[in-house]
FINU-815258 format. One record per residue (C-alpha): residue in one letter; x, y, z; residue number from 0. Coordinates in pm, whole numbers, plus 32768, in hexadecimal, padded with zeros to 4 digits. Layout:
a,X,Y,Z,NUM $
...
END
This chain:
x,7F18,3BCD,4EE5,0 $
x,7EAA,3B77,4D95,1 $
x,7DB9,3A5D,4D2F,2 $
x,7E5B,3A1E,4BAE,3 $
x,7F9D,39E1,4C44,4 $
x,7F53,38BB,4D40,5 $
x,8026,37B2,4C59,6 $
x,8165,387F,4CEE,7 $
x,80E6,3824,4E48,8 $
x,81A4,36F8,4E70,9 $
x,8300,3761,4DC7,10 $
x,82DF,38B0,4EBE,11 $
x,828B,37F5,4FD9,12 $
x,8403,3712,4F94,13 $
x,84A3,384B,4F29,14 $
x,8425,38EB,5084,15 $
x,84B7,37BA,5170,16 $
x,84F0,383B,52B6,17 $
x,8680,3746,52A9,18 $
x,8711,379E,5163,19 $
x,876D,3658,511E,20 $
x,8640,35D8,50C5,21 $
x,85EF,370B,4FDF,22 $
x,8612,3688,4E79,23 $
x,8769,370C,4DA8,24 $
x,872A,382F,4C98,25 $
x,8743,370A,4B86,26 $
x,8635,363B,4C54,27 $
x,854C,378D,4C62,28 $
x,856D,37D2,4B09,29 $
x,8529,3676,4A8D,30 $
x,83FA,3679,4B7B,31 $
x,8356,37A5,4AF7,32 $
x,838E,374C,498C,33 $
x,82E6,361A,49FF,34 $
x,81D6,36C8,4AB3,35 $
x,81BF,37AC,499B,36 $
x,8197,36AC,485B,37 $
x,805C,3630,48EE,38 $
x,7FC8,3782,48BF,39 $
x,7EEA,3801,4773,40 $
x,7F79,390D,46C9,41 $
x,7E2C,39ED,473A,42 $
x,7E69,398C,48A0,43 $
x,7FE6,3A0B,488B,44 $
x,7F2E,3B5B,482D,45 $
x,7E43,3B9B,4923,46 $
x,7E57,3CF4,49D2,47 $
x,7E8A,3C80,4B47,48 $
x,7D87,3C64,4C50,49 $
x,7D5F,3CBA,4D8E,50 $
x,7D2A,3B85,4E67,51 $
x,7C57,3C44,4F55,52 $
x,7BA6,3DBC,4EDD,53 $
x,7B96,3EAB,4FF1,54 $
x,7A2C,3EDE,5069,55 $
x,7A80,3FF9,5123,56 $
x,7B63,40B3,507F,57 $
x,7B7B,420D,5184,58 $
x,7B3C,4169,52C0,59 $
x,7CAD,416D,52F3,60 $
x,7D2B,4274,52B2,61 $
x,7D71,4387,5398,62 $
x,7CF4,44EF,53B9,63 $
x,7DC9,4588,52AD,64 $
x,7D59,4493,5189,65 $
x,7EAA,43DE,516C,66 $
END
């Protein structure tokens, strides 16, 4: 969903395993995204999030009412 937070795809993607045996324990996650995280600059850490994808049509979906 957001483009400065694809390092966390791989740690999600084991925290998400389908059998939870294969997801990683809380100590493994934490370790991993202190490890994910140490490799980032300070500036990067920062960074307002972005959108991965910007709506190009932002009221073609919406229904009669405005909602």
């Amino acid at each position: 969903m957001y483009s400065n937070l694809a390092f966390l795809e791989p740690l999600v993607a084991e925290m998400t395993q389908e059998e939870p045996a294969l997801r990683p324990t809380m100590d493994e996650a934490v370790d991993r995204f202190a490890a994910a995280t140490a490799r980032l600059s300070d500036r990067a850490m920062t960074k307002s999030l972005r959108r991965r994808w910007r709506r190009r049509f932002p009221y073609l979906f919406r229904d009669q009412e405005g909602r």
